[in-house]
N, C-alpha and C positions, 0 to 999 in steps of 0.2 A: 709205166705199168698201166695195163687196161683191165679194167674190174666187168665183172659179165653183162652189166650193164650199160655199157658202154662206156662210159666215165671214164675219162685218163687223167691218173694221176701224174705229170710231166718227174722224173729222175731230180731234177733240179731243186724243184720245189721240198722235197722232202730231205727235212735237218735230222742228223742222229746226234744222241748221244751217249752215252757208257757210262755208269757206273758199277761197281761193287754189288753184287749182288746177296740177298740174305737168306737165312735157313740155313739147311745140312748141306754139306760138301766137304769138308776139313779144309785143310788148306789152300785150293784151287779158290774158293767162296772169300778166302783174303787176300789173294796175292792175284785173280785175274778180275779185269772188267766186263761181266759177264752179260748183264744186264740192259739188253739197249730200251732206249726211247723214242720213239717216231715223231714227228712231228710236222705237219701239213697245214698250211692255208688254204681255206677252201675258196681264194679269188685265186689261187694256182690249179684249180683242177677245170678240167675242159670238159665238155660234154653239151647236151641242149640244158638249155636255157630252163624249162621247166624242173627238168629233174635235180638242176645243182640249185636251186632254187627249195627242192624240197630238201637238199644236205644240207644246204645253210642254215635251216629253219629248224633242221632236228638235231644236226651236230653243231651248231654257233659258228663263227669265224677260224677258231682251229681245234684240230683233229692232234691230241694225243692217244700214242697207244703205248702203253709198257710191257716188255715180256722179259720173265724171268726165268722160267720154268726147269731152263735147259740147265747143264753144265757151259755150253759154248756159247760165244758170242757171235757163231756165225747161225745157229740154229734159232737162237732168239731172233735174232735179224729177220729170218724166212716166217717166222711167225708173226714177226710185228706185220709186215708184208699182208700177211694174210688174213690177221684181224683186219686192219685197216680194206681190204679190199671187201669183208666180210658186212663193215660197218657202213660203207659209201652204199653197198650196195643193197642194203637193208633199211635205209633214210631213201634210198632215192626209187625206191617201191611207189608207186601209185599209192594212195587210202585206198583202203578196201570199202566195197561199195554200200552203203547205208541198208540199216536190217528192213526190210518192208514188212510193215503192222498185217496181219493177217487176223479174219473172223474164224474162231469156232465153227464148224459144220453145223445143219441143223440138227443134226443125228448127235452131234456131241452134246449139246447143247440140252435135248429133251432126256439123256442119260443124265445127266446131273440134273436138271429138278428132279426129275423123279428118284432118284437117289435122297436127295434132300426132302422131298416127299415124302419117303418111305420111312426116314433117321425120323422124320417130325413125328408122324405116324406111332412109331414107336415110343418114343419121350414119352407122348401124350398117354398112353397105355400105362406109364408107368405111374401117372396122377390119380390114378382109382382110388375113390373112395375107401374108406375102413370098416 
C-alpha cells in the first residue's frame, strides 16, 4: 500500500485481527467477526528517511487502527486501510512554518491613542465639580 505521500506500507508488514463487534445489529453483531484491527510497525514502512522519522515521532513504534462501523468485515478492512493511510499521511506532513511577529501600522497605532485619548477625555468630564 502507497499513501499520497509517498510512504509504503509493505502487505506483509500489516497484522489483522477479528473480533465481535458491538452496538445494534441483532444477530449478525453475535454470530459474525465483524470487527477488524490493523496493526503496523513503523520500522516496516519504507519511505525517506525524514518523513518516517516525523511517523515515528508522532505515531510511536506501532500504528493501531480499529474499525467497526460496518456490518462486514470486509468494509471494515477497506476502512482500516484507509484510516491508516489517512494517519501516516497526516504525521509525515512537514510543521507548518512558524507565525512571524508583525508591528502594528503607524496608522493603527495613532487610532488607538487617540481613541484612548478621547475615553480619558471623557472619564475626566465626568469628575466635575458639584
Amino acid at each position: 500500500m502507497q499513501t499520497s505521500r509517498g510512504i509504503e506500507v509493505p502487505e506483509d508488514a500489516i497484522a489483522w485481527s477479528f473480533a465481535r463487534s458491538t452496538g445494534a445489529g441483532g444477530q449478525n453483531v453475535n454470530k459474525v467477526s465483524s470487527k477488524a484491527t490493523l496493526s503496523v510497525s513503523t520500522a516496516a514502512l519504507l519511505g525517506s528517511p525524514t518523513k518516517l522519522a516525523r511517523v515515528i515521532e508522532a505515531l510511536g513504534e506501532t500504528i493501531t487502527v480499529t474499525c467497526q462501523e460496518s456490518r462486514s468485515q470486509w468494509r471494515n478492512r477497506q476502512s482500516c486501510v484507509q484510516k491508516l493511510s489517512e494517519m501516516i499521511d497526516a504525521a509525515a506532513a512537514p510543521p507548518a512554518p512558524p507565525r512571524r511577529k508583525t508591528k502594528p501600522s503607524k496608522g493603527a497605532v495613532e487610532r488607538r491613542l487617540a481613541g484612548k485619548k478621547k475615553d480619558g477625555e471623557k472619564k475626566a468630564g465626568r469628575r466635575g465639580d458639584w
